[in-house]
ChimeraX commands (.cxc) that place a marker at each C-alpha (Angstrom):
marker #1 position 142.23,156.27,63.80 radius 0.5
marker #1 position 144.72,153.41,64.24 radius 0.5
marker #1 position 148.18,154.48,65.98 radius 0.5
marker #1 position 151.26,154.91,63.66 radius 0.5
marker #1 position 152.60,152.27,62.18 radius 0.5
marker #1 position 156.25,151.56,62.75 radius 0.5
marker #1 position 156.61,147.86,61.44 radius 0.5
marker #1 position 158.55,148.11,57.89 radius 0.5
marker #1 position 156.09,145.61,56.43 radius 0.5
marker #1 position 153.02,147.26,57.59 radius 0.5
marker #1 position 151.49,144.88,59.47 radius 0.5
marker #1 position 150.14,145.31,63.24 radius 0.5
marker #1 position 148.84,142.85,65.83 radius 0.5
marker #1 position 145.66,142.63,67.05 radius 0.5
marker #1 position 145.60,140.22,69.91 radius 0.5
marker #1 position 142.30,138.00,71.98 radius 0.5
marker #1 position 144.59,136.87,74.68 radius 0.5
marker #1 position 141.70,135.11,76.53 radius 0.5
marker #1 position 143.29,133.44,79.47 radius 0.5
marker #1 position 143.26,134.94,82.74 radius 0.5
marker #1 position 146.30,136.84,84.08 radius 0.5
marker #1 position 146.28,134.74,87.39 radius 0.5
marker #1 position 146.96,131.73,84.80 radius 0.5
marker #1 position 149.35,133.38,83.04 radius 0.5
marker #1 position 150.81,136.62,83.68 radius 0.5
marker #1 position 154.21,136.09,81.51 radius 0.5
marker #1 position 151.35,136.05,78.29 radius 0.5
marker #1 position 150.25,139.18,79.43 radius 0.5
marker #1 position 153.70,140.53,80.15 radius 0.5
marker #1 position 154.72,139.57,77.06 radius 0.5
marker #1 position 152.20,141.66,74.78 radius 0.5
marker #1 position 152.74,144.78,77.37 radius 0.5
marker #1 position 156.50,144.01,76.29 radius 0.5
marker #1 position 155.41,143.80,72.57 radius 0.5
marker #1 position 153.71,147.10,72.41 radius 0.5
marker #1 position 154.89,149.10,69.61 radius 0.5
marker #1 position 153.92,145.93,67.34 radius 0.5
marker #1 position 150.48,145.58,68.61 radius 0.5
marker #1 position 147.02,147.24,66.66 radius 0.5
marker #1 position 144.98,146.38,69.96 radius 0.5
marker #1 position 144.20,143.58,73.28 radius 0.5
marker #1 position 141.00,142.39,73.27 radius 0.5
marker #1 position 140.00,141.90,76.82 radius 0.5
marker #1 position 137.18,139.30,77.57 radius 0.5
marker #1 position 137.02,138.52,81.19 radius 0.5
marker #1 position 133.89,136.11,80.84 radius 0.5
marker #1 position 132.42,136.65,77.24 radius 0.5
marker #1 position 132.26,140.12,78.14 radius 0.5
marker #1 position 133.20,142.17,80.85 radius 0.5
marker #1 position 131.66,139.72,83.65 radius 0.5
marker #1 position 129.50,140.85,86.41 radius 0.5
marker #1 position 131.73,142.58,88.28 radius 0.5
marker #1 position 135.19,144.20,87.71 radius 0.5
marker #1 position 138.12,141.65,88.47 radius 0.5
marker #1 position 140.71,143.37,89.65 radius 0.5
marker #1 position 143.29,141.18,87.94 radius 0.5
marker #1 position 142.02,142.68,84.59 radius 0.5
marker #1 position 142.09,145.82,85.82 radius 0.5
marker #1 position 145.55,145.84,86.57 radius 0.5
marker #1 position 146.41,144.38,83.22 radius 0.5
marker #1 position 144.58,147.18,81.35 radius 0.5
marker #1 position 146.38,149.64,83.34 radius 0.5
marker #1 position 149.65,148.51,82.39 radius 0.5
marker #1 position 148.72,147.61,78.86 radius 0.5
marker #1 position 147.32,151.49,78.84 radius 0.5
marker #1 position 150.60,152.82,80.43 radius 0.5
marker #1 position 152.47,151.53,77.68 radius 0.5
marker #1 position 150.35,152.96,74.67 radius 0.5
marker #1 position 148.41,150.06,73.96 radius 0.5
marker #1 position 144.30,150.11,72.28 radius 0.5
marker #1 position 142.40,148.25,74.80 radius 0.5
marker #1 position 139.05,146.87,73.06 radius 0.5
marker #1 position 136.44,145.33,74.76 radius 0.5
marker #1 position 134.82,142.24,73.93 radius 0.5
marker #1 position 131.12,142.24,72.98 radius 0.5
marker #1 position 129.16,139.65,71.80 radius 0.5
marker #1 position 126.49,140.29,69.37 radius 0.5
marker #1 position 124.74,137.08,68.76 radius 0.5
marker #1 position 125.11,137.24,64.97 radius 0.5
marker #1 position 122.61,139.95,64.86 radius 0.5
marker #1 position 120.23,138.55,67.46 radius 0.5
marker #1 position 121.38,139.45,70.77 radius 0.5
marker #1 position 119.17,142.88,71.70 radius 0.5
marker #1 position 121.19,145.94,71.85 radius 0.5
marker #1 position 120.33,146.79,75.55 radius 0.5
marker #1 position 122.62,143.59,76.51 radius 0.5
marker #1 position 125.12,144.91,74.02 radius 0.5
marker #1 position 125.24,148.48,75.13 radius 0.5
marker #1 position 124.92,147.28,79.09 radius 0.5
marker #1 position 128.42,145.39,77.83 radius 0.5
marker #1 position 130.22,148.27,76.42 radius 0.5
marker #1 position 129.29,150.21,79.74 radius 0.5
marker #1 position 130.83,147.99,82.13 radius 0.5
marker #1 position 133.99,147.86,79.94 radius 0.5
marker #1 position 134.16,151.40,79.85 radius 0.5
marker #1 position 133.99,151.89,83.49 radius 0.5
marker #1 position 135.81,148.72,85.16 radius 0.5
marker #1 position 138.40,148.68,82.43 radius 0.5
marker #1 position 138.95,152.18,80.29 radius 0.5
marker #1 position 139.27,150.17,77.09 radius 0.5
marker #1 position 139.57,152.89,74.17 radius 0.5
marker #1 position 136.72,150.74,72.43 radius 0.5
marker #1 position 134.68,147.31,71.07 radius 0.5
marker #1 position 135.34,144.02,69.70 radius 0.5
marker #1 position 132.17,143.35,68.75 radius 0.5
marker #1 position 132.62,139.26,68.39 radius 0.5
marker #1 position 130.18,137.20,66.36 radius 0.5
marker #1 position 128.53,139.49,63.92 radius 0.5
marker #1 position 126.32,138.68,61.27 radius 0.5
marker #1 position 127.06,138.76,57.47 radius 0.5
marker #1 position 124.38,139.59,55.64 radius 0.5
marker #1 position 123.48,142.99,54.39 radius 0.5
marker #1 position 119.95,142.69,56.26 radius 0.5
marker #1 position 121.45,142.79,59.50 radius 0.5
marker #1 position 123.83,145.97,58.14 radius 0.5
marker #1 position 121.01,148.65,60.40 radius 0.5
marker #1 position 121.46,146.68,63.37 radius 0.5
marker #1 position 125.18,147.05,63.28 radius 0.5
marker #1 position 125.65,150.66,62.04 radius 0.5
marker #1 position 123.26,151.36,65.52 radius 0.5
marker #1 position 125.51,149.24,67.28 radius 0.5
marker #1 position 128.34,151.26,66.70 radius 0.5
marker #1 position 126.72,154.46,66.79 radius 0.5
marker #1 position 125.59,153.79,70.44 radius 0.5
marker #1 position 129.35,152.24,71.28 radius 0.5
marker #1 position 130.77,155.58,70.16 radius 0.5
marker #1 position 128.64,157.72,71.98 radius 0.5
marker #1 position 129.36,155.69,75.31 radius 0.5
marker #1 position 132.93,156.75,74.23 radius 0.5
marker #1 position 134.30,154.31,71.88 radius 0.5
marker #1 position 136.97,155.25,69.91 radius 0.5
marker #1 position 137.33,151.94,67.80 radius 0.5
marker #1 position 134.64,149.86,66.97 radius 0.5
marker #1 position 136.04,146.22,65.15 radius 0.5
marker #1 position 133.66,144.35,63.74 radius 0.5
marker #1 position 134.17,140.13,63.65 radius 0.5
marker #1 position 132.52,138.28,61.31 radius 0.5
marker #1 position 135.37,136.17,60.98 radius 0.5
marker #1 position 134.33,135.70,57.70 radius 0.5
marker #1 position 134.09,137.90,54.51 radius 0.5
marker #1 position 130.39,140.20,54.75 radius 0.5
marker #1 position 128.43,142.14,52.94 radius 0.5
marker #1 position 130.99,144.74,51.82 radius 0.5
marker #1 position 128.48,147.37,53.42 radius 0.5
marker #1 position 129.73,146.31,57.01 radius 0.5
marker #1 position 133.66,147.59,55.80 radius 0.5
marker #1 position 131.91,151.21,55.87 radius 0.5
marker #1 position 130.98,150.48,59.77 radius 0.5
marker #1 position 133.63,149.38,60.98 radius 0.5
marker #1 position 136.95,150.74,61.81 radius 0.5
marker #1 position 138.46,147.72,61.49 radius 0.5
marker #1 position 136.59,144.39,60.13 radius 0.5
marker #1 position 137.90,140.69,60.81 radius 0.5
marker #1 position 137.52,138.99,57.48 radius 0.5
marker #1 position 139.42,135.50,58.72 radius 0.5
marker #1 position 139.53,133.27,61.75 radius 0.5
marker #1 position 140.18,130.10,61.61 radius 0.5
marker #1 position 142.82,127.43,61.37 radius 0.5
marker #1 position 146.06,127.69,59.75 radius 0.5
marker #1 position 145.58,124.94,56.97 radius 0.5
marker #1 position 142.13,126.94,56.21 radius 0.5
marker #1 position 144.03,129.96,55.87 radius 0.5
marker #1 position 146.56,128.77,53.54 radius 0.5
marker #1 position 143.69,128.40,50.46 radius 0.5
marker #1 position 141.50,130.55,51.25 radius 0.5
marker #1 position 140.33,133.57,48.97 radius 0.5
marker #1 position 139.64,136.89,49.18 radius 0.5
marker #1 position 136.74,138.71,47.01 radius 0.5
marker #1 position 137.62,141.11,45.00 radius 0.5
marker #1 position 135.95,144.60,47.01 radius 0.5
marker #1 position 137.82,144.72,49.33 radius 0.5
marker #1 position 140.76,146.60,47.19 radius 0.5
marker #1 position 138.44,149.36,47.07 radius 0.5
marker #1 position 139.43,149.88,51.03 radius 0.5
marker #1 position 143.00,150.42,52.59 radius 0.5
marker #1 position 144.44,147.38,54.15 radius 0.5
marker #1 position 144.46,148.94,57.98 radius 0.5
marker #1 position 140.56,148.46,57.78 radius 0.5
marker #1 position 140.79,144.46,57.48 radius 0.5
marker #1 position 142.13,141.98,59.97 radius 0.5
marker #1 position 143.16,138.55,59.91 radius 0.5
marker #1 position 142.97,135.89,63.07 radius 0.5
marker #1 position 144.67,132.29,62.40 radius 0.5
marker #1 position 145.18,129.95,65.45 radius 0.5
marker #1 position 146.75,126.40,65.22 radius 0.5
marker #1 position 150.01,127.92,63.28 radius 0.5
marker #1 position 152.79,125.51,63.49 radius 0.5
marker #1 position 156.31,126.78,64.57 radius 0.5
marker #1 position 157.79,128.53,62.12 radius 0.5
marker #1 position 155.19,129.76,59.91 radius 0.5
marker #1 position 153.72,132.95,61.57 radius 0.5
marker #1 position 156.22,135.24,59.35 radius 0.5
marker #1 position 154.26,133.41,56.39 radius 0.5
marker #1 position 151.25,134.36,57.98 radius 0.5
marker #1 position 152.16,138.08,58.45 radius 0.5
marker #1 position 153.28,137.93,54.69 radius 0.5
marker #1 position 150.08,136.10,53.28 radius 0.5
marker #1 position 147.77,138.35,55.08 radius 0.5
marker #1 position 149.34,141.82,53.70 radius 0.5
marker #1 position 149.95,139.92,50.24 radius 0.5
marker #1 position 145.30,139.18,50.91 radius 0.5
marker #1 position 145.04,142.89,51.47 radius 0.5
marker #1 position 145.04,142.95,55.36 radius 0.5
marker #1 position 147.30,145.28,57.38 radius 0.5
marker #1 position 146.05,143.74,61.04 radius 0.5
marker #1 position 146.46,139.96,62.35 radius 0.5
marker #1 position 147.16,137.48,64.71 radius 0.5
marker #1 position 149.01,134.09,64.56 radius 0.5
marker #1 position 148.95,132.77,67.83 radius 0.5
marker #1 position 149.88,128.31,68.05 radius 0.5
marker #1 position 146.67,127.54,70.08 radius 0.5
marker #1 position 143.90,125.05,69.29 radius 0.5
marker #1 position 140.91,123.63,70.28 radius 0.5
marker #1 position 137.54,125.55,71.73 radius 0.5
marker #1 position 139.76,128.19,73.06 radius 0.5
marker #1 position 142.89,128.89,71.02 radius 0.5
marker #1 position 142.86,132.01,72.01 radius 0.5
marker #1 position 144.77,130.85,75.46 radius 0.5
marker #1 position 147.75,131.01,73.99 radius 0.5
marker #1 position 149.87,134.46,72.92 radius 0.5
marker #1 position 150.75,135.53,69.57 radius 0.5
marker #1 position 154.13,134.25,67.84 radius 0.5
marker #1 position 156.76,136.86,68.57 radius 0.5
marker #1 position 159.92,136.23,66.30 radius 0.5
marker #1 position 159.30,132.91,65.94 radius 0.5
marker #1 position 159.37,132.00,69.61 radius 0.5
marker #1 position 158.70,132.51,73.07 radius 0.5
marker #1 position 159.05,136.20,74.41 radius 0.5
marker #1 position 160.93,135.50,77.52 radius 0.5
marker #1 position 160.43,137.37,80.84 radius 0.5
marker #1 position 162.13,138.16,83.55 radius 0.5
marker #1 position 164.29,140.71,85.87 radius 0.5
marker #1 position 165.58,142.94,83.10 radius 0.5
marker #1 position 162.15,142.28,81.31 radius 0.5
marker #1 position 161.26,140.72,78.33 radius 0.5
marker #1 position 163.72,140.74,75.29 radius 0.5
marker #1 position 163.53,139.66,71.61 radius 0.5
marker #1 position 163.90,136.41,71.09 radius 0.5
marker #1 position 166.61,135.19,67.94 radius 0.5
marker #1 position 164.17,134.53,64.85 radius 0.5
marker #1 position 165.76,130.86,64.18 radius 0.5
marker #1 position 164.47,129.38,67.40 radius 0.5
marker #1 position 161.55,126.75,67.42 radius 0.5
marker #1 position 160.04,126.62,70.09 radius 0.5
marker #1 position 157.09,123.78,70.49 radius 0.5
marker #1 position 153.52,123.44,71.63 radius 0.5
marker #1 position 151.77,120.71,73.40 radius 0.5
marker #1 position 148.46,121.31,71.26 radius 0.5
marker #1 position 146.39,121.99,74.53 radius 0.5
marker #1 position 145.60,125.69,74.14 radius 0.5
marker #1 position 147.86,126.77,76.91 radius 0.5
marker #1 position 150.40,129.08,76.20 radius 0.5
marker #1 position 153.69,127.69,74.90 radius 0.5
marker #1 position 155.14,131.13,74.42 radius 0.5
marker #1 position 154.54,134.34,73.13 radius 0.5
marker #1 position 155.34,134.62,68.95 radius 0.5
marker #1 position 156.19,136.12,65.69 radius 0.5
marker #1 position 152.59,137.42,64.42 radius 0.5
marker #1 position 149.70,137.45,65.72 radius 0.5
marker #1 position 146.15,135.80,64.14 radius 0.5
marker #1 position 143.04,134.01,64.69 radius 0.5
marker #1 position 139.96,132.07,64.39 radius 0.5
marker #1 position 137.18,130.22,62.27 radius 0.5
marker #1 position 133.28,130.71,62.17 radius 0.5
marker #1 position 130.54,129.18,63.62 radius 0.5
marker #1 position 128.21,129.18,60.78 radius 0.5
marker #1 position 130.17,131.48,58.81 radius 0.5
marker #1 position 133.77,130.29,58.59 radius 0.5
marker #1 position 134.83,127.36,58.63 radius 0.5
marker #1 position 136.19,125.60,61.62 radius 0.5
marker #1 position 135.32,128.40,64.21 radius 0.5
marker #1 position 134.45,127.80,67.95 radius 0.5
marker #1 position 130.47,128.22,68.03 radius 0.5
marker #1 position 130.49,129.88,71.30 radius 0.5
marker #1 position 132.61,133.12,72.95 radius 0.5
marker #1 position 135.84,131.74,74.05 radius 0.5
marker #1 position 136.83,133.85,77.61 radius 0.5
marker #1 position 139.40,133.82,80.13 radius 0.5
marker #1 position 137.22,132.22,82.75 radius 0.5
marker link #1:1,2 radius 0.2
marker link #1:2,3 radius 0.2
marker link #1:3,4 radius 0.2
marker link #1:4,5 radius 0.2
marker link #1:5,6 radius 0.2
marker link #1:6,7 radius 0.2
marker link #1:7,8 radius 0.2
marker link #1:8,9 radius 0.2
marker link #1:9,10 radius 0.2
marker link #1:10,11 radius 0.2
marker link #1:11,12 radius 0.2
marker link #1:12,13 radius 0.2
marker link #1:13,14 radius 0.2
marker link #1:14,15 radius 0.2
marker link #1:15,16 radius 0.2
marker link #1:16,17 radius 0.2
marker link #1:17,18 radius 0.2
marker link #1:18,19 radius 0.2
marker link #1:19,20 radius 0.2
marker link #1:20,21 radius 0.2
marker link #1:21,22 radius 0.2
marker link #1:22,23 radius 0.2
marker link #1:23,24 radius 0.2
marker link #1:24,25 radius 0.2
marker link #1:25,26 radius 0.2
marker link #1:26,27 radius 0.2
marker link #1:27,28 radius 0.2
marker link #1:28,29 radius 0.2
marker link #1:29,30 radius 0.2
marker link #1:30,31 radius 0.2
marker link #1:31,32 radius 0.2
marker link #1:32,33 radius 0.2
marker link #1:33,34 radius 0.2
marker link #1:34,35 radius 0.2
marker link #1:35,36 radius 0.2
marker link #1:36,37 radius 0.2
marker link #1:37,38 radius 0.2
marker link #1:38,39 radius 0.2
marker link #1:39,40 radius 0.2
marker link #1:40,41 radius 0.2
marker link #1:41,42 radius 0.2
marker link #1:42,43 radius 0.2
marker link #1:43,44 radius 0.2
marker link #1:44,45 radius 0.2
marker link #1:45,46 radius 0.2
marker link #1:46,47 radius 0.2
marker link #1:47,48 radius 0.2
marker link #1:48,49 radius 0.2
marker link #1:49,50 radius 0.2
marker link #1:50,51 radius 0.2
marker link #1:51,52 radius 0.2
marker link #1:52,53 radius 0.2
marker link #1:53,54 radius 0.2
marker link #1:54,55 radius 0.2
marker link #1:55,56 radius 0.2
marker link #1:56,57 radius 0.2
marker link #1:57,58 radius 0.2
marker link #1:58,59 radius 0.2
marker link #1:59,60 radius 0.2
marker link #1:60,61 radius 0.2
marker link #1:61,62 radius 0.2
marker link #1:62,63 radius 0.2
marker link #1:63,64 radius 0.2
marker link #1:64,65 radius 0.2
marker link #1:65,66 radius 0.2
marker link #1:66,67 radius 0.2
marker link #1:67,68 radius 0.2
marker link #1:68,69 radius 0.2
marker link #1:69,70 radius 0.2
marker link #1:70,71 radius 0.2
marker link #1:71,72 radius 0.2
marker link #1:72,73 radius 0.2
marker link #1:73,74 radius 0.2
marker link #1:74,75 radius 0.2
marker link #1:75,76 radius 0.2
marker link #1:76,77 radius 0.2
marker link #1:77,78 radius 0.2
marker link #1:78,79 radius 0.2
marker link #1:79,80 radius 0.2
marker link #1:80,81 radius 0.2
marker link #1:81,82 radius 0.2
marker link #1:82,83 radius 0.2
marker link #1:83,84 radius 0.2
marker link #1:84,85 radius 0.2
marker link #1:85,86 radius 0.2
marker link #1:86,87 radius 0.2
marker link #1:87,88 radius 0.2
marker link #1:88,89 radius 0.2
marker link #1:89,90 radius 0.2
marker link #1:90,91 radius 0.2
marker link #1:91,92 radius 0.2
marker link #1:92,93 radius 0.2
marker link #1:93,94 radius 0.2
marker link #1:94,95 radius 0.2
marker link #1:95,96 radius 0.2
marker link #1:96,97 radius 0.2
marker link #1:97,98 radius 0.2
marker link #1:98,99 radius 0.2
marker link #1:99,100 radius 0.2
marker link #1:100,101 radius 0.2
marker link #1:101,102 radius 0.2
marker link #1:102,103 radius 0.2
marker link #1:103,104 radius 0.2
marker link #1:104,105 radius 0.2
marker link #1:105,106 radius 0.2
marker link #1:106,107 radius 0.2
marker link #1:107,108 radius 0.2
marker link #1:108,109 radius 0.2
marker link #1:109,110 radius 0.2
marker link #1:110,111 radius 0.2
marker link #1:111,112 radius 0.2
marker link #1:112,113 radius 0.2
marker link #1:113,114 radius 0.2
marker link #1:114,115 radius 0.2
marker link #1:115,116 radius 0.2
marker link #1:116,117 radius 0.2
marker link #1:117,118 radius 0.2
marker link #1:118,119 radius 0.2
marker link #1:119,120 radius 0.2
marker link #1:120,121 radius 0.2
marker link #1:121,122 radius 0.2
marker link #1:122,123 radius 0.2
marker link #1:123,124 radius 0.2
marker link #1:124,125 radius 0.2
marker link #1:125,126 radius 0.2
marker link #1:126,127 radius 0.2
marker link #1:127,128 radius 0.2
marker link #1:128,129 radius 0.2
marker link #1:129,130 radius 0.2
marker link #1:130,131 radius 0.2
marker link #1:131,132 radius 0.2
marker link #1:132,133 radius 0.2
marker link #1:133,134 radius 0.2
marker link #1:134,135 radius 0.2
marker link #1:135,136 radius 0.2
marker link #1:136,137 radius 0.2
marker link #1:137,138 radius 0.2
marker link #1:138,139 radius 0.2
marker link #1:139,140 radius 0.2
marker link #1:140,141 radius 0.2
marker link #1:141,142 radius 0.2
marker link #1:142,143 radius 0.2
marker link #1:143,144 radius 0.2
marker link #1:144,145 radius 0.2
marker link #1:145,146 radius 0.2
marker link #1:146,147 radius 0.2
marker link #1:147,148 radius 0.2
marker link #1:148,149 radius 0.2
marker link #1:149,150 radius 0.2
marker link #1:150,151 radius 0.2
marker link #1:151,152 radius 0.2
marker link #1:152,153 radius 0.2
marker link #1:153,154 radius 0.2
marker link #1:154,155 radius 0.2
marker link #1:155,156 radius 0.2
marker link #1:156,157 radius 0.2
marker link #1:157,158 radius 0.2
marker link #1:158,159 radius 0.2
marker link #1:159,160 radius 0.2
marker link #1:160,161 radius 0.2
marker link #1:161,162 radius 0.2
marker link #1:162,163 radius 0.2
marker link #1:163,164 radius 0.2
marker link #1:164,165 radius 0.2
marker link #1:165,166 radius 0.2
marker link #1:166,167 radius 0.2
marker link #1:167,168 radius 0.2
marker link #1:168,169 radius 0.2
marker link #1:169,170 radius 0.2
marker link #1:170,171 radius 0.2
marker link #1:171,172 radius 0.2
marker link #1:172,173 radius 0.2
marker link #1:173,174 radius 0.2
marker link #1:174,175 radius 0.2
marker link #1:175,176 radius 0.2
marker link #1:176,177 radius 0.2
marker link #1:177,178 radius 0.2
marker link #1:178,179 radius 0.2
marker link #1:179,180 radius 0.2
marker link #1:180,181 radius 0.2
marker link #1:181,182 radius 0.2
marker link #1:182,183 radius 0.2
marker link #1:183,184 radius 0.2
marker link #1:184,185 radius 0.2
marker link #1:185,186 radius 0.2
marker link #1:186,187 radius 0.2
marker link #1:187,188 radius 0.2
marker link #1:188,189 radius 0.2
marker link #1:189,190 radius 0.2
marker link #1:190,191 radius 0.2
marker link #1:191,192 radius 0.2
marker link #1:192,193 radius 0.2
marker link #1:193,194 radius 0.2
marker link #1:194,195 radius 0.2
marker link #1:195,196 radius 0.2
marker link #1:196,197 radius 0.2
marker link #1:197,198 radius 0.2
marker link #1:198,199 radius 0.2
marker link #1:199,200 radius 0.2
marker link #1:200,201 radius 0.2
marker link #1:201,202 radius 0.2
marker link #1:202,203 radius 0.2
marker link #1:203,204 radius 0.2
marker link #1:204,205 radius 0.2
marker link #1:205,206 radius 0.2
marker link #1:206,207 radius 0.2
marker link #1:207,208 radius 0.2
marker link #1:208,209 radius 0.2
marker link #1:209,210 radius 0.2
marker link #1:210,211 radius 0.2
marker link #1:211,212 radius 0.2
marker link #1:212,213 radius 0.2
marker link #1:213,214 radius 0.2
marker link #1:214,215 radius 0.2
marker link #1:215,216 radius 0.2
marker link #1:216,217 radius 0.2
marker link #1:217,218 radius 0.2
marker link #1:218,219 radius 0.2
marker link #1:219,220 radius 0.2
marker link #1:220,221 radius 0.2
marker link #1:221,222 radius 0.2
marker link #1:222,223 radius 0.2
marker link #1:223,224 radius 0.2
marker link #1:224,225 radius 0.2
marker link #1:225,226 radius 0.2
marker link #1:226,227 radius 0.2
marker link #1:227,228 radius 0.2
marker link #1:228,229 radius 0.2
marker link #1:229,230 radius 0.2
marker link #1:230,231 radius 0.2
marker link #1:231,232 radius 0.2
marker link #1:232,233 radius 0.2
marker link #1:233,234 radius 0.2
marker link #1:234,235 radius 0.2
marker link #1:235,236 radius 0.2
marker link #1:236,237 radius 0.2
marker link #1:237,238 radius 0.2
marker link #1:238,239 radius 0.2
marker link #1:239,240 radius 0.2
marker link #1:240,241 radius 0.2
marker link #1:241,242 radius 0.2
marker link #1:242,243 radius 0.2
marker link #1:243,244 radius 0.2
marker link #1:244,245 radius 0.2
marker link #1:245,246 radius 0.2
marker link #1:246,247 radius 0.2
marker link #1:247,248 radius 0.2
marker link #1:248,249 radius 0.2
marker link #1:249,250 radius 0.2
marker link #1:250,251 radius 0.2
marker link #1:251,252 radius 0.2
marker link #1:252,253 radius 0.2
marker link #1:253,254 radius 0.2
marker link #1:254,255 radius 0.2
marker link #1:255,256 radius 0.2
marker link #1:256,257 radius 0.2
marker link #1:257,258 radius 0.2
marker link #1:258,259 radius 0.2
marker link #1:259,260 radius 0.2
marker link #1:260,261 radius 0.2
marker link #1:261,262 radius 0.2
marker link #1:262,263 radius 0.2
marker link #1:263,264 radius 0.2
marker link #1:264,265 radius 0.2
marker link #1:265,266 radius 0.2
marker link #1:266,267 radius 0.2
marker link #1:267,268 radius 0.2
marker link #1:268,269 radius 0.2
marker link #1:269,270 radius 0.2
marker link #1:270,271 radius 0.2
marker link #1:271,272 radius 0.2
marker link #1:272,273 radius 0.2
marker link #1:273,274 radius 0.2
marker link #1:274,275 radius 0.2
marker link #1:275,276 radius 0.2
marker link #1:276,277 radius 0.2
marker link #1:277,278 radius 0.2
marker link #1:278,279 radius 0.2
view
């Protein structure tokens, strides 16, 4: 069950922050600041949990726990074709070095044949103790997978992909906290059109974060527009008519207004093809 939601507009963030907190602890700051808005963290210490806990992380989760935040851990699944011992040994360590509450299961297939594979998937996550189980196709599946799922990510990819693409028509059949969207490379400005688009597309979860290139996921979610400043008194709300700017490198510029994501691999267009991680 997702947390309540607060925002007037219904929409939550779900947020890959993959950069490490060593090389940039105001990002992660900034979403333990940015709580109540946030659906989850995905945590991804080296496409997956690593091979042994880093302390850094584990500080990180404890503060992101501490102030009500889903921690999810990130799991790839090889489209289908990674064996499930490597994707249960995953979930494991992230239970134990981190606590997360549950999975990102990154790179999942599409196709109704591979629809077994995943339901086991999750039925193994949740009896390691999994609470949440997202699914990312990044792309729109078989509608079979939105019955696996708690929550399935439909979209990730660029912003100018985002602004045409389409949405098929099954997915009204489901409420819009079970669908996410992930855009990366939004320009100043336009992550309140991003939050708006994806609950006008049927999706109650996202991310809009300015980051580009083969990890955009470096950089932290809009917050209002701009930056989320840190500091002393902690961080504060930033006015919604700033514009802040990006260099285009992937690093973070500043925390924003909404959060989003990705593209595909082979099944959306303009995604990474590998894991993107903090290391």
């Amino acid at each position: 069950m997702s947390p309540p939601d607060h925002r007037p507009d219904g929409q939550r963030l779900l947020v890959p922050l993959y950069v490490h907190p060593d090389a940039d602890p105001e990002a992660w700051a900034a979403l333990e600041a940015a709580a109540p808005r946030l659906h989850g963290v995905v945590l991804n210490v080296a496409d997956g949990p690593g091979s042994r806990p880093d302390p850094a992380f584990g500080a990180v989760a404890e503060r992101l726990r501490g102030a009500g935040v889903r921690l999810l851990g990130y799991v790839d699944t090889g489209y289908g074709h990674r064996p499930p011992r490597a994707v249960v040994g995953d979930i494991r360590r992230h239970r134990r070095w981190y606590g997360v509450d549950g999975v990102f299961l990154d790179q999942t297939a599409a196709q109704a044949a591979h629809l077994p594979h995943y339901r086991r998937l999750v039925m193994l996550a949740r009896a390691l103790g999994a609470r949440t189980a997202v699914l990312n196709p990044g792309t729109h599946p078989d509608p079979g997978y939105a019955r696996v799922a708690d929550l399935l990510v439909t979209f990730e990819g660029t912003w100018d992909t985002y602004r045409s693409a389409t949405v098929p028509p099954w997915t009204a059949d489901h409420p819009p906290a079970r669908f996410c969207h992930l855009v990366y490379g939004v320009p100043t400005g336009h992550a309140a059109h991003v939050a708006r688009t994806a609950g006008d597309r049927g999706a109650g979860v996202h991310c809009a974060v300015p980051g580009e290139g083969a990890n955009p996921w470096r950089s932290a979610p809009w917050v209002h527009g701009e930056p989320l400043p840190t500091g002393p008194a902690g961080p504060r709300p930033a006015p919604a008519d700033s514009r802040p700017g990006t260099d285009g490198s992937g690093a973070r510029p500043g925390a924003g207004d909404v959060l989003s994501g990705a593209d595909g691999s082979g099944l959306a267009p303009g995604r990474p093809p590998h894991p993107r991680s903090a290391r």
